[in-house]
C-alpha positions as protocol buffer text, in pm:
chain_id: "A"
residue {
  index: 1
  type: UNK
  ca { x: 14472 y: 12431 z: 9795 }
}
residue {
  index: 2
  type: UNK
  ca { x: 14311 y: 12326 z: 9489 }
}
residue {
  index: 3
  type: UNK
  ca { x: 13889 y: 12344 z: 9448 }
}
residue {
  index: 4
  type: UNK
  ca { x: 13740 y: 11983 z: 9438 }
}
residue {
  index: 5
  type: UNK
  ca { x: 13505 y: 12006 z: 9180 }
}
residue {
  index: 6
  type: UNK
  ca { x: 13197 y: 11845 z: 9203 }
}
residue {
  index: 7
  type: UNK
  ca { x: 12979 y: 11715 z: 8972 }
}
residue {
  index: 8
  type: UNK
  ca { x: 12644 y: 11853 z: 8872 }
}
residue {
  index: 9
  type: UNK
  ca { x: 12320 y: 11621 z: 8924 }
}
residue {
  index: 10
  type: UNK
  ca { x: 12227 y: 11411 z: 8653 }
}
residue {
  index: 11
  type: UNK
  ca { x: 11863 y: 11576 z: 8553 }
}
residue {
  index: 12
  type: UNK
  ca { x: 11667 y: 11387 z: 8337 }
}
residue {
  index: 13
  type: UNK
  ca { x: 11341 y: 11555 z: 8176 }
}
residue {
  index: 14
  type: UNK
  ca { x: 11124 y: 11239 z: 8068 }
}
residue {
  index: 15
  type: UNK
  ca { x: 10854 y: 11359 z: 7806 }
}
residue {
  index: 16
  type: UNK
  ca { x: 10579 y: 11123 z: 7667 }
}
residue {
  index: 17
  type: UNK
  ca { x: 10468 y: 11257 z: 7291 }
}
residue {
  index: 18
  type: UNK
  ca { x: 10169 y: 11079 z: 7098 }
}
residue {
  index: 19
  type: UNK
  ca { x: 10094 y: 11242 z: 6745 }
}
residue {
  index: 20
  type: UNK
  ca { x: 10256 y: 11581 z: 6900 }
}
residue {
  index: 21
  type: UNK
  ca { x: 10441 y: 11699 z: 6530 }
}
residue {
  index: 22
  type: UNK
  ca { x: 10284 y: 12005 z: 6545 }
}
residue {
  index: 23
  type: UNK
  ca { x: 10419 y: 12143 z: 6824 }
}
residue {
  index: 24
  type: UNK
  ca { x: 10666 y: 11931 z: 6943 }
}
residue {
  index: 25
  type: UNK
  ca { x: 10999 y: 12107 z: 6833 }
}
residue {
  index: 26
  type: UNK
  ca { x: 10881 y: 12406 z: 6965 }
}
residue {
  index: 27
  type: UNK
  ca { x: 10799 y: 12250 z: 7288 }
}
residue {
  index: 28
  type: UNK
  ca { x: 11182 y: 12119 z: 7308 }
}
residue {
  index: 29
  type: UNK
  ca { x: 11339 y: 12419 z: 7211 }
}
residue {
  index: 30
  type: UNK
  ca { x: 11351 y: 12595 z: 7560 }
}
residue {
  index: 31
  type: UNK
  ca { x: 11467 y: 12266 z: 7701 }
}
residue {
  index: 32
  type: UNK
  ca { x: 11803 y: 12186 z: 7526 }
}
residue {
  index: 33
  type: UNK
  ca { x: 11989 y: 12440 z: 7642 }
}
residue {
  index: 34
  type: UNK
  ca { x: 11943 y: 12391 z: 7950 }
}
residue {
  index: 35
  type: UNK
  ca { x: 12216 y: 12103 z: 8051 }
}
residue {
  index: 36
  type: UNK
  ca { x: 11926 y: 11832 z: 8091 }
}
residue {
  index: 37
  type: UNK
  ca { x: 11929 y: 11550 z: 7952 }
}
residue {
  index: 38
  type: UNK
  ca { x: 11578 y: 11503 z: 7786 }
}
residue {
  index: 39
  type: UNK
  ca { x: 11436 y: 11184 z: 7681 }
}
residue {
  index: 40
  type: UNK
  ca { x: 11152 y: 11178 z: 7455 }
}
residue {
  index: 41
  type: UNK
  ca { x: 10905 y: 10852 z: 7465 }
}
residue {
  index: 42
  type: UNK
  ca { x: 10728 y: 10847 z: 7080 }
}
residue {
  index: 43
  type: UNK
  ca { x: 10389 y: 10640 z: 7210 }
}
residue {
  index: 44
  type: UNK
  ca { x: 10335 y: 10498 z: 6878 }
}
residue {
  index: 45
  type: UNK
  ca { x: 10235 y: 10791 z: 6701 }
}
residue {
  index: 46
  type: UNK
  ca { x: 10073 y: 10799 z: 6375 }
}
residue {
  index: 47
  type: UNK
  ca { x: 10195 y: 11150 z: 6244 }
}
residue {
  index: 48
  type: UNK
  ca { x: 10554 y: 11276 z: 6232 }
}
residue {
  index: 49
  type: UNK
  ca { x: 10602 y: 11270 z: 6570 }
}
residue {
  index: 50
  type: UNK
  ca { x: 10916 y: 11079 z: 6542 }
}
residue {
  index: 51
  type: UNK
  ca { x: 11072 y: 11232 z: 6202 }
}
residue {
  index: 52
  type: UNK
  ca { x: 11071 y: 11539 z: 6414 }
}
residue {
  index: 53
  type: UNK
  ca { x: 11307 y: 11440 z: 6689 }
}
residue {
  index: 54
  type: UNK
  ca { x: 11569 y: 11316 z: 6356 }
}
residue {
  index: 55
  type: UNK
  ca { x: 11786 y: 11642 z: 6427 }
}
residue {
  index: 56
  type: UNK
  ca { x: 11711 y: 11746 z: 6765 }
}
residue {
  index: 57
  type: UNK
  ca { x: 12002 y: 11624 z: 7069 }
}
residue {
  index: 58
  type: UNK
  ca { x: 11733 y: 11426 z: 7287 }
}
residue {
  index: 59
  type: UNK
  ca { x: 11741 y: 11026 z: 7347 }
}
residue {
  index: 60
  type: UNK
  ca { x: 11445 y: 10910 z: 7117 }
}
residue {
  index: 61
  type: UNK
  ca { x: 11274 y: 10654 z: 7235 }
}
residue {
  index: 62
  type: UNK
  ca { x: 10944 y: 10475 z: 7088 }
}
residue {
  index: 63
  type: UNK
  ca { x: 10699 y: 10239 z: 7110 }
}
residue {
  index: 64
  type: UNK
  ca { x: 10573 y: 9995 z: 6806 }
}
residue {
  index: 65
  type: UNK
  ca { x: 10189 y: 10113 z: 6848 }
}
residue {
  index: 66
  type: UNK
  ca { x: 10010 y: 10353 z: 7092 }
}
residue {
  index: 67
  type: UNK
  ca { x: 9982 y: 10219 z: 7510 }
}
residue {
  index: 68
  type: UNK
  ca { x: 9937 y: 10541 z: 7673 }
}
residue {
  index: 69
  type: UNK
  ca { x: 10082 y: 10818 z: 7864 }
}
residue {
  index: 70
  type: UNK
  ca { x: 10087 y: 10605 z: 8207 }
}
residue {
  index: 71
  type: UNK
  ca { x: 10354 y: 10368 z: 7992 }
}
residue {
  index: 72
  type: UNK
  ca { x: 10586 y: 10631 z: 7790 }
}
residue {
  index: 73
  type: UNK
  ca { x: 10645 y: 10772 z: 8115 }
}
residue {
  index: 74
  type: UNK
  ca { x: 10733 y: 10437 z: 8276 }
}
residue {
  index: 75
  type: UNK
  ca { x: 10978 y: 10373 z: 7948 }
}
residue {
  index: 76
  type: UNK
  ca { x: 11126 y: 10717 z: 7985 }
}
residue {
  index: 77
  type: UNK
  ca { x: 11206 y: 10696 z: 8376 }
}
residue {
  index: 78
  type: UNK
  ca { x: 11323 y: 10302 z: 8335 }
}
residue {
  index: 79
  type: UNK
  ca { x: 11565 y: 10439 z: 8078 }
}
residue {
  index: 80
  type: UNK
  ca { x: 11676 y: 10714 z: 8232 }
}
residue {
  index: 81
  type: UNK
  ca { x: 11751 y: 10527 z: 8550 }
}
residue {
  index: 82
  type: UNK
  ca { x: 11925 y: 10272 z: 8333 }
}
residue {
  index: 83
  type: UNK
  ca { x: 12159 y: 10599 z: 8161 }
}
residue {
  index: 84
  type: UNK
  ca { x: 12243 y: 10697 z: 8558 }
}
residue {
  index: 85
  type: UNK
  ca { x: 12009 y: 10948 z: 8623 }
}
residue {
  index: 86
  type: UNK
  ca { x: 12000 y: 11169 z: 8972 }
}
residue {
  index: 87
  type: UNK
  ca { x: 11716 y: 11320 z: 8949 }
}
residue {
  index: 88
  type: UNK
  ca { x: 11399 y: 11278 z: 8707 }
}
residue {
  index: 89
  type: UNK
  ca { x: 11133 y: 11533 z: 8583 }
}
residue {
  index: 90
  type: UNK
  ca { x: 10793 y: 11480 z: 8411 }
}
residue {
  index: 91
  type: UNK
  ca { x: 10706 y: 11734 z: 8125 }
}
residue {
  index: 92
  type: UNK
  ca { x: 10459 y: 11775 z: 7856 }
}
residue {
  index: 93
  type: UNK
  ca { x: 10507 y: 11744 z: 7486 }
}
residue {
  index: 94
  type: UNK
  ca { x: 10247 y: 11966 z: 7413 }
}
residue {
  index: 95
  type: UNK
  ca { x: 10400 y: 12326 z: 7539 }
}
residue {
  index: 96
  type: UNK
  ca { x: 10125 y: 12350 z: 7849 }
}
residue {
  index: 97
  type: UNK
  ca { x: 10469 y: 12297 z: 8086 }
}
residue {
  index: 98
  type: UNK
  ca { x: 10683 y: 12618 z: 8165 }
}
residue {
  index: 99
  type: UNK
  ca { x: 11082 y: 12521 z: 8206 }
}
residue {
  index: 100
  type: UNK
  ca { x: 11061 y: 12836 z: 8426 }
}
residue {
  index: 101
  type: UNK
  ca { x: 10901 y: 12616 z: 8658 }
}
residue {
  index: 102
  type: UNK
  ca { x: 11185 y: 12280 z: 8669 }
}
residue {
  index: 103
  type: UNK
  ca { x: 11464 y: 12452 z: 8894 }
}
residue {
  index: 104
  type: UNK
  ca { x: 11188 y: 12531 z: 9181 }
}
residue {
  index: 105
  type: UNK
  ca { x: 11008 y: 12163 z: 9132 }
}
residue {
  index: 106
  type: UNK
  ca { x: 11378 y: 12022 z: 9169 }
}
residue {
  index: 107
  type: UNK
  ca { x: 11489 y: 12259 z: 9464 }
}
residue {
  index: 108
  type: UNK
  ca { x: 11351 y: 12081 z: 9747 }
}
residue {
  index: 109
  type: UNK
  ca { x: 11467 y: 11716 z: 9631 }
}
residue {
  index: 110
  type: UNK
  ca { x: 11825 y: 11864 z: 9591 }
}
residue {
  index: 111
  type: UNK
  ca { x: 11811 y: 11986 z: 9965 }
}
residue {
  index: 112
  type: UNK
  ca { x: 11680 y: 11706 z: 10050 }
}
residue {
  index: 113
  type: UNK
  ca { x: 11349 y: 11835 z: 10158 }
}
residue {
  index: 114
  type: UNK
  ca { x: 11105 y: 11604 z: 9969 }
}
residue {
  index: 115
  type: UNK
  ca { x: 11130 y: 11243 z: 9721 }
}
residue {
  index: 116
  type: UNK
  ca { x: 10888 y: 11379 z: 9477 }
}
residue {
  index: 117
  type: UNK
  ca { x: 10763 y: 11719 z: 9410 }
}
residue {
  index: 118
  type: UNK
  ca { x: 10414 y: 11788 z: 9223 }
}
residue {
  index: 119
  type: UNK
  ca { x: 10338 y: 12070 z: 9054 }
}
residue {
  index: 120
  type: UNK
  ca { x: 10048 y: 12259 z: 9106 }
}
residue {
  index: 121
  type: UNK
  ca { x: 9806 y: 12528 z: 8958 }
}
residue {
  index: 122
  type: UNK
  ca { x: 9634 y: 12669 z: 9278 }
}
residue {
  index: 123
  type: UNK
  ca { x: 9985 y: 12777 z: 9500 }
}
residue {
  index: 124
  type: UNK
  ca { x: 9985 y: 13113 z: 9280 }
}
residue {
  index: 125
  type: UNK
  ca { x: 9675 y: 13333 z: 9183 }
}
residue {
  index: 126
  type: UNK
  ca { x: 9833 y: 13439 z: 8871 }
}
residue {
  index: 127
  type: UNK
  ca { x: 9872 y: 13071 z: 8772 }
}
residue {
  index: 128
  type: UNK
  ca { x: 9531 y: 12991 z: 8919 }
}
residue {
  index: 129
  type: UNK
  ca { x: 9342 y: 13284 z: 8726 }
}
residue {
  index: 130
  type: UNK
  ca { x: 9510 y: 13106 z: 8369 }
}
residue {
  index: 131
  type: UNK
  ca { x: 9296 y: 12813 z: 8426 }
}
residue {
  index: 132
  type: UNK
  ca { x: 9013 y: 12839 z: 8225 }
}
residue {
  index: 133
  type: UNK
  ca { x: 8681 y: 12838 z: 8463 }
}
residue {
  index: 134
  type: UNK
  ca { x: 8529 y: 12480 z: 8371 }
}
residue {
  index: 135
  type: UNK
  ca { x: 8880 y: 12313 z: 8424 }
}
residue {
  index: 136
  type: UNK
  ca { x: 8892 y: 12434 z: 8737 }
}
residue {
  index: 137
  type: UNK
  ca { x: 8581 y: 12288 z: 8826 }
}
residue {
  index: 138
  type: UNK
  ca { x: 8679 y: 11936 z: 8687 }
}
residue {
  index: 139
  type: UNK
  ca { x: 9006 y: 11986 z: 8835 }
}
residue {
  index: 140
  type: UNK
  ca { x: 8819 y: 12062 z: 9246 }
}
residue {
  index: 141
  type: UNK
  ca { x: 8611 y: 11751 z: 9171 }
}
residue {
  index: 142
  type: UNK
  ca { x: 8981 y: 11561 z: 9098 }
}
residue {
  index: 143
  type: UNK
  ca { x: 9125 y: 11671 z: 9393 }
}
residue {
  index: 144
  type: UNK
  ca { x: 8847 y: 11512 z: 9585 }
}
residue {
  index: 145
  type: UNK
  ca { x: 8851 y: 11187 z: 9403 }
}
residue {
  index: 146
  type: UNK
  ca { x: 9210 y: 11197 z: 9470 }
}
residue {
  index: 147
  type: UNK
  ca { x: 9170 y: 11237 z: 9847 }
}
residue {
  index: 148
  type: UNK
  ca { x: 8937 y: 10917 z: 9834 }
}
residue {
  index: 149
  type: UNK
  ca { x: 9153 y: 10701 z: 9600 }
}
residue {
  index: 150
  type: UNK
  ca { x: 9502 y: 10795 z: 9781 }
}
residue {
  index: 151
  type: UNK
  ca { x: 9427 y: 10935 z: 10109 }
}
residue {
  index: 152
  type: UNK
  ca { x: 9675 y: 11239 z: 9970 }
}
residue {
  index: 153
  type: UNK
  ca { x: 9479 y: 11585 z: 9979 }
}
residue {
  index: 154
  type: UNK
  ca { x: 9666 y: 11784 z: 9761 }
}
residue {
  index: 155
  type: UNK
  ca { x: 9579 y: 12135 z: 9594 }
}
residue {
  index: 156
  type: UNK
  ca { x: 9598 y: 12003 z: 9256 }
}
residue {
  index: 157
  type: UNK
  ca { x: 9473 y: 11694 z: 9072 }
}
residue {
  index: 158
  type: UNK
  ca { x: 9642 y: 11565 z: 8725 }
}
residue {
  index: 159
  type: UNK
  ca { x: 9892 y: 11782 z: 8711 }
}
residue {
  index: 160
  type: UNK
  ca { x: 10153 y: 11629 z: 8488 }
}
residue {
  index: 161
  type: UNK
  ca { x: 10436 y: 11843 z: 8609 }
}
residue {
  index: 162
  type: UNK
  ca { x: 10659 y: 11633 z: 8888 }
}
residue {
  index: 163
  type: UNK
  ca { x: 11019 y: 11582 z: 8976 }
}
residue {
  index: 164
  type: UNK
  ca { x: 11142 y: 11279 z: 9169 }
}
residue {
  index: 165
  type: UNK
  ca { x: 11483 y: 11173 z: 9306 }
}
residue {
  index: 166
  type: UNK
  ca { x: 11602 y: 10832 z: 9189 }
}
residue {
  index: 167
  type: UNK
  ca { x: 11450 y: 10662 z: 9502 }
}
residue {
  index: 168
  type: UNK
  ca { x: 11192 y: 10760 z: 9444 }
}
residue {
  index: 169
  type: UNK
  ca { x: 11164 y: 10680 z: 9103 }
}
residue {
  index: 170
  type: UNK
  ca { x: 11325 y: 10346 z: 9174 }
}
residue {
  index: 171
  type: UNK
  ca { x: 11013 y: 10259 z: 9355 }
}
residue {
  index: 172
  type: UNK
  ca { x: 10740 y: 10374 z: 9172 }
}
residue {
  index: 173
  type: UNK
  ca { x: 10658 y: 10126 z: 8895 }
}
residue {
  index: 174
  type: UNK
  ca { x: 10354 y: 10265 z: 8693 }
}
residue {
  index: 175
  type: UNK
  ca { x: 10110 y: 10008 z: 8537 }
}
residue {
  index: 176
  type: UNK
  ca { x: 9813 y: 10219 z: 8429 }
}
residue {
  index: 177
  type: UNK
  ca { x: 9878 y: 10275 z: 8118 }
}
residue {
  index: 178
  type: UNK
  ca { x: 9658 y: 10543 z: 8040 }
}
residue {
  index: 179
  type: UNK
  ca { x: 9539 y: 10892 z: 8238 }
}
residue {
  index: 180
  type: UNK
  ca { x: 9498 y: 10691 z: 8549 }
}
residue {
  index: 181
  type: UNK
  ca { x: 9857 y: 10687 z: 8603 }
}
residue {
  index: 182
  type: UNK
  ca { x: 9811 y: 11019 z: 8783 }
}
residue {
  index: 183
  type: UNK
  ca { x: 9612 y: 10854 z: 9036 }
}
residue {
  index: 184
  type: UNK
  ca { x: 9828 y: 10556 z: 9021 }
}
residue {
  index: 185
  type: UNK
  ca { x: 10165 y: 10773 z: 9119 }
}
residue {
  index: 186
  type: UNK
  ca { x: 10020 y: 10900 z: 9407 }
}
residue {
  index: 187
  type: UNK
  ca { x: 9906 y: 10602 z: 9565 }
}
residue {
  index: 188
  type: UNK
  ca { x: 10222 y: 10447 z: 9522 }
}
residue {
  index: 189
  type: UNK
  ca { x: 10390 y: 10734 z: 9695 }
}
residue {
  index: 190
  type: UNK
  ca { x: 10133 y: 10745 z: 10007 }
}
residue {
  index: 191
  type: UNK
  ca { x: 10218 y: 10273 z: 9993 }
}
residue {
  index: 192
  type: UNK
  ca { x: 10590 y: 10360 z: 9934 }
}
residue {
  index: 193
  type: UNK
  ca { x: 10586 y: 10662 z: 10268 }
}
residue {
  index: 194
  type: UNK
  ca { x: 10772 y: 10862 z: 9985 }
}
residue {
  index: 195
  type: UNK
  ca { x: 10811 y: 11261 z: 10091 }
}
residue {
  index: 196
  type: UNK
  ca { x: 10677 y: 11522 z: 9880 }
}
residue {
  index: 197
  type: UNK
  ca { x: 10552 y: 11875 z: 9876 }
}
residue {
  index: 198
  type: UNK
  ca { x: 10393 y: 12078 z: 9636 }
}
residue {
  index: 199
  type: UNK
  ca { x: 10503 y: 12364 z: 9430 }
}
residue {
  index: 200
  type: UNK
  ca { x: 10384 y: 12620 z: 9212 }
}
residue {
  index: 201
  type: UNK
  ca { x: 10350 y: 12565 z: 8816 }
}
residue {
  index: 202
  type: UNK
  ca { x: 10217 y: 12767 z: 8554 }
}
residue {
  index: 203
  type: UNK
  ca { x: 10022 y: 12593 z: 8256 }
}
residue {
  index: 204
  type: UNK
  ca { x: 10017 y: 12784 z: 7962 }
}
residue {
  index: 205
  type: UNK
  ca { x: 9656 y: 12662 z: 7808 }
}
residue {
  index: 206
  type: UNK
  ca { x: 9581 y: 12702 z: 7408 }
}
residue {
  index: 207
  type: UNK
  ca { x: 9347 y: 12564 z: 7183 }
}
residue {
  index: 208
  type: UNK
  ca { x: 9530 y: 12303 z: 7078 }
}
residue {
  index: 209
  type: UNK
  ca { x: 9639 y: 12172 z: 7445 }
}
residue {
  index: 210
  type: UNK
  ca { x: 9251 y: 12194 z: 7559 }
}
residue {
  index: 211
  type: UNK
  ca { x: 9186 y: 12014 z: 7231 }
}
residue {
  index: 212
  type: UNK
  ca { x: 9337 y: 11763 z: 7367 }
}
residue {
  index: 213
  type: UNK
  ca { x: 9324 y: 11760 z: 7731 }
}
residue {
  index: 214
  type: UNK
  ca { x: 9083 y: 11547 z: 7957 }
}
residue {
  index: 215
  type: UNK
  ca { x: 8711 y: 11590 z: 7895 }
}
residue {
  index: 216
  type: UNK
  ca { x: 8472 y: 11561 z: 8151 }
}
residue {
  index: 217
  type: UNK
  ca { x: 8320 y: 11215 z: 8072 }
}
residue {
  index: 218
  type: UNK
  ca { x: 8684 y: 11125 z: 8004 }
}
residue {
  index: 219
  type: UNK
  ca { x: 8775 y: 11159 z: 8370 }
}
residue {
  index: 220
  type: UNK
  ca { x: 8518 y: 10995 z: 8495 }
}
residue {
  index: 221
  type: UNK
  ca { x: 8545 y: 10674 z: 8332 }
}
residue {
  index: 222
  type: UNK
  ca { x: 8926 y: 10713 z: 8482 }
}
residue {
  index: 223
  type: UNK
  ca { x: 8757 y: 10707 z: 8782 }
}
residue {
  index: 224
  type: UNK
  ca { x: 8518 y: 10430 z: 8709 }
}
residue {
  index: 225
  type: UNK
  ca { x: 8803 y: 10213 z: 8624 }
}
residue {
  index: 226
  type: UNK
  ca { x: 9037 y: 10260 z: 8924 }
}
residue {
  index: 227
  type: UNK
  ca { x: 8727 y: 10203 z: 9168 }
}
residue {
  index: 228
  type: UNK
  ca { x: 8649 y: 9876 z: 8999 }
}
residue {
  index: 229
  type: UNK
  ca { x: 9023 y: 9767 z: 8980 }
}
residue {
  index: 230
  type: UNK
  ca { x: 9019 y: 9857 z: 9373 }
}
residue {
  index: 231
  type: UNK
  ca { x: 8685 y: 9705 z: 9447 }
}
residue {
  index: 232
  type: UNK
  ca { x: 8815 y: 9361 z: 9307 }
}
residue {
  index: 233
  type: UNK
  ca { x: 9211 y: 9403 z: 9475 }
}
């Protein structure tokens, strides 16, 4: 009797890059032999951020002039759903993301476990003890501000690291542009009653990924601006 063969999910690895030519190729590198397809969202960069992709086997996308992360990552998952997507996977341009880490995220959405997994940096105490100490502070005071803007308490705030099935990512339409999209996703997936779980992630921090990173002051103007856009809802 002959084997019906059945066709691998359609993984799509969505990546939002703004002025990232320094380390972008060697971000990608791990990722294209993996059998993903990756899309790569150029926010309007003002380096080489887009001469670098030239050679590489991604879909290049990019905008005119910078909008923010919130919006490359609404471009990516709009196109990828568009190119028949299964499955769709958030990742950083600037190498913090491990691809060590994308076959657990995506686990419990293929057994159909969970619409959207997030990532997080407190499941493991080796990942936990790479967080350097003041992030971790900023990061506690997240998860709190989380907990009052989504009613989700999670173990992680900000975490850029997520995988969501195409339902899910069918009805999650992201329209804060900026940082706050973090927030933004998961209130849309408490409104939307979309399943998800946690699970672990390791961020590999340097100088250059702290450099540019979140401040303090940063965050809480985030914060500051979702509470007045949900004051006046």
């Amino acid at each position: 009797m002959p084997k019906i063969l059945v066709p691998l999910p359609k993984v799509f690895v969505t990546i939002p890059a703004y002025n990232e030519g320094r380390v972008l190729r060697a971000s990608l590198k791990p990722l294209l032999s993996t059998g993903y397809s990756i899309v790569v969202v150029d926010d309007g960069s003002r380096d080489n951020t887009w001469e670098q992709l030239a050679s590489l086997l991604v879909h290049r996308l990019r905008h005119p002039f910078n909008l923010g992360q919130g919006a490359a990552l609404q471009t990516g998952m709009s196109y990828a759903l568009q190119a028949g997507a299964d499955y769709i996977v958030h990742f950083d341009a600037d190498g913090q993301h491990s691809l060590e880490d994308i076959p657990g995220m995506l686990e419990p959405l293929l057994n159909g476990e969970a619409d959207v997994v997030l990532g997080s940096r407190f499941l493991r105490e080796a990942d936990l003890q790479a967080v350097p100490p003041s992030r971790r502070v900023l990061l506690k005071g997240a998860i709190f501000v989380n907990w009052l803007m989504t009613g989700l308490w999670l173990s992680d705030a900000h975490n850029g690291a997520r995988a969501l099935t195409r339902r899910a990512a069918e009805k999650i339409m992201l329209r804060e542009n900026g940082f706050a999209h973090a927030t933004e996703i998961l209130q849309q997936i408490h409104t939307q009653q979309l399943r998800f779980v946690e699970r672990p992630t390791r961020i590999h921090y340097t100088e250059y990924s702290l450099h540019k990173g979140q401040r303090f002051w940063h965050a809480f103007d985030v914060f500051v601006d979702l509470l007045i856009k949900r004051i006046l809802r």
